[in-house]
Structures are given as structure tokens and as C-alpha cells.
C-alpha positions as semicolon CSV with decimal commas, in nm:
position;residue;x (nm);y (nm);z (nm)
1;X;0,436;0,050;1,171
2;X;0,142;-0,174;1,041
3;X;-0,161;-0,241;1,230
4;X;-0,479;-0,118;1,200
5;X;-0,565;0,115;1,489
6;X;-0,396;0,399;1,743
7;X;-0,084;0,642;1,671
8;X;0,267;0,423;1,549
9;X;0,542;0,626;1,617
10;X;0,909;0,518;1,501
11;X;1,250;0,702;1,526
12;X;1,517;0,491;1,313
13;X;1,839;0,592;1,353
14;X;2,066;0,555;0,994
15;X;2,395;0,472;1,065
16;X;2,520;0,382;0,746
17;X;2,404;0,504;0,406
18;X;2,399;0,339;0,045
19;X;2,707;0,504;-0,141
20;X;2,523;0,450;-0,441
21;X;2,260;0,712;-0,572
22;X;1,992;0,550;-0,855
23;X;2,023;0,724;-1,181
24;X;1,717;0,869;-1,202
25;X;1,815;1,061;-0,894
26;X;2,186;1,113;-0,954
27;X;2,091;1,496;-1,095
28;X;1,914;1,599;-0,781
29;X;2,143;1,421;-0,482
30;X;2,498;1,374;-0,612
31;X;2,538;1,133;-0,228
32;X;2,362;1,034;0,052
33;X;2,619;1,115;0,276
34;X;2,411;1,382;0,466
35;X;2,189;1,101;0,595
36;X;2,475;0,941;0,770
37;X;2,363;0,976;1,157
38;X;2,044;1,125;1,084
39;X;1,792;1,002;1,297
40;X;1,386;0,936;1,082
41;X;1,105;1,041;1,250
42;X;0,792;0,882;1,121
43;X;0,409;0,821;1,219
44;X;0,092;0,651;1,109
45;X;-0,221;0,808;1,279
46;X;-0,560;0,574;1,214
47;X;-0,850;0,735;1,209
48;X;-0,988;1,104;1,222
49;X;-0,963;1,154;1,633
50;X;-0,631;0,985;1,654
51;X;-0,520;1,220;1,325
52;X;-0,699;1,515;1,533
53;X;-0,440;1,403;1,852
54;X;-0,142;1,413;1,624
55;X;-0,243;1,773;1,426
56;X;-0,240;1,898;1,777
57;X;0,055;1,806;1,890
58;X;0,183;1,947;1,654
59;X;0,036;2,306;1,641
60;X;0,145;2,259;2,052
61;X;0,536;2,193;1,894
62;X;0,477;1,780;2,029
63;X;0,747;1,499;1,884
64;X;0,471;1,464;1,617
65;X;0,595;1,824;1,505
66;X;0,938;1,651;1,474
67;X;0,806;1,425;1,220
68;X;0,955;1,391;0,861
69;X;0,667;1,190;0,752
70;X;0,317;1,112;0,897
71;X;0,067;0,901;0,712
72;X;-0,306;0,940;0,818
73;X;-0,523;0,668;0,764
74;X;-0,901;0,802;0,708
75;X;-1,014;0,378;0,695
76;X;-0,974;0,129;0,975
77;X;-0,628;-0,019;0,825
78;X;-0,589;0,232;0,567
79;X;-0,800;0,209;0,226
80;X;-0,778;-0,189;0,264
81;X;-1,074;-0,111;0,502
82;X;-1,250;0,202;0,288
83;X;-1,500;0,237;0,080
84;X;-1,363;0,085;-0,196
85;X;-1,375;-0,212;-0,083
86;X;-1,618;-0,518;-0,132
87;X;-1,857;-0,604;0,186
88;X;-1,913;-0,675;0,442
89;X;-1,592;-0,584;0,655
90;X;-1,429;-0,709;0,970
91;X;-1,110;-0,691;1,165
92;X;-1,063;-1,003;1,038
93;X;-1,126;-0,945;0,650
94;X;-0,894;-0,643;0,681
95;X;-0,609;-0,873;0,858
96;X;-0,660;-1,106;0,603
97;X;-0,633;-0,841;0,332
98;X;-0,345;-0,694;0,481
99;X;-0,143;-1,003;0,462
100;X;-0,229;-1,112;0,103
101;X;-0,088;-0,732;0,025
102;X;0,231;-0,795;0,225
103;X;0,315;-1,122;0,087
104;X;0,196;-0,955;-0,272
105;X;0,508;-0,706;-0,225
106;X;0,706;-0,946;-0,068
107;X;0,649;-1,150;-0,405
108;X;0,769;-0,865;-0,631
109;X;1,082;-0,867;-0,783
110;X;1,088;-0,524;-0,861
111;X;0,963;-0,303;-0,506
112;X;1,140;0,022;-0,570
113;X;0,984;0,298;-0,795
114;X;1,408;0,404;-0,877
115;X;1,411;0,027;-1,013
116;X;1,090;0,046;-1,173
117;X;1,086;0,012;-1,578
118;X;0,781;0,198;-1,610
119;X;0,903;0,521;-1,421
120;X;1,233;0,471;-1,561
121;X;1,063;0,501;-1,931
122;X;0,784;0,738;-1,821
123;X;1,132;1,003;-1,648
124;X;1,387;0,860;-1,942
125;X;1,083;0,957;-2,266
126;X;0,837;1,201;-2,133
127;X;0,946;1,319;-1,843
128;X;1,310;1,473;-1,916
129;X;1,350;1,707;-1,649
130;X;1,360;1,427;-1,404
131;X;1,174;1,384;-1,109
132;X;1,111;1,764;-0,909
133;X;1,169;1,869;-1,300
134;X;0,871;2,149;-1,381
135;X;0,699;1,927;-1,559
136;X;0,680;1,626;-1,315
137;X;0,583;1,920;-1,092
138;X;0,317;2,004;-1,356
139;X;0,161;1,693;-1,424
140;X;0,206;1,496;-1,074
141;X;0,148;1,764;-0,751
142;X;-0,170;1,839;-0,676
143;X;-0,306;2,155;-0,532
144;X;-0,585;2,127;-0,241
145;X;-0,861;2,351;-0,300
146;X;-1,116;2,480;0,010
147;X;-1,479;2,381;-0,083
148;X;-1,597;2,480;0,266
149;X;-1,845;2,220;0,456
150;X;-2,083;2,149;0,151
151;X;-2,018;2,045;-0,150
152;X;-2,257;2,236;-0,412
């Protein structure tokens, strides 16, 4: 799925599943069983007009509306090419960004959030009711909120 332009489209067929929930999640999916010959159905869309493409193909029922997950990228690359970022920009700075991320995760010892210390403290002290708890709910969804084609 990474690159830095176009629609990615992947189905991955899950054959087997992990008989062992995390913890953390143990309260909410007692087994992973119902995954076993599911088939994911994900997408990256770069850009606005390629994320205009996918949005309608799916209001025309298209495989994107199949889709258990689509990522739009609003940046060339995602926010490795935004506006965050130091200038000037090229395909090539982004590439090169890109791979000192990858090899950054790669690096990690610890690359699940479930494995994660932190969240493990943050759902274990603060936030009891686990994660999809009301209060994680609270505190962690956000709510979009029309402010029309201005901003006043």
C-alpha cells in the first residue's frame, strides 16, 4: 500500500487467526475466530481528485463501497509531504522521508499500541472502562462540525 500517488487497493484474505486476544481487548472480543476466512478490503486514495474518484464509487455502490478501511491522503505521500513539513519538497525528499520512517518502525521494539506501556498505563489507571469504554469515547472521538466554505 505505500507510495505516494493514485488509488492502492488491497483485498487480503485471513486464513488463519491469532488464538490469542491482548488483554486490553480480552473484555470487548473474547476470540478472533470470526475473522477466520474473512477476506480485508482496504484503500489508500492520494490526493483530493483521486479521494473525489473513490467517494464516488462509493455513493455509485463501487468495490470502494466494499471497503473496511480507506485512508485519504490530503499531502503528496501523506503528511510526510504537508505542510508541516520543512522546505523545500520533492519526490525525492518525500522518498527519502518515507524510508527513514519505515526503517524508524522497523527499528521499534515495541510497534503495537495492545503492547504499548503507555496505553497499557493510560487504559490500566485512567482509562478503566477500557478501550470503546464511555470515557475513552469521551475523551478520544471527535465530532466533525460543518463550518460551511469560510471560516469566520
Amino acid at each position: 500500500m505505500r507510495g505516494f500517488e493514485g488509488v492502492r487497493y488491497v483485498e487480503l484474505p485471513i486464513a488463519a487467526v491469532n488464538p490469542e486476544v491482548p488483554a486490553i481487548l480480552k473484555a470487548l472480543i473474547p476470540s478472533f475466530d470470526f475473522l477466520k476466512g474473512a477476506t480485508l478490503k482496504v484503500a489508500v486514495a492520494h490526493g483530493t481528485a483521486n479521494a473525489r474518484r473513490v467517494m464516488e464509487d462509493i455513493k455509485a455502490g463501487g468495490k470502494f463501497s466494499e471497503c473496511h478501511f480507506i485512508e485519504f491522503m490530503g499531502c503528496p505521500g501523506g503528511c510526510i509531504g504537508g505542510g508541516g513539513q520543512p522546505i523545500p519538497t520533492s519526490p525525492e525528499i518525500r522518498a527519502a522521508r518515507a524510508r527513514a520512517i519505515y526503517q524508524e518502525d522497523a527499528d521499534c521494539v515495541v510497534r503495537k499500541s495492545h503492547e504499548n506501556p503507555a496505553v497499557l498505563k493510560l487504559y490500566g489507571e485512567f482509562l478503566t472502562d477500557g478501550p470503546c469504554g464511555h470515557l475513552s469515547h469521551k475523551l478520544l472521538h471527535t465530532h466533525y462540525t460543518a463550518r460551511g466554505k469560510h471560516i469566520g
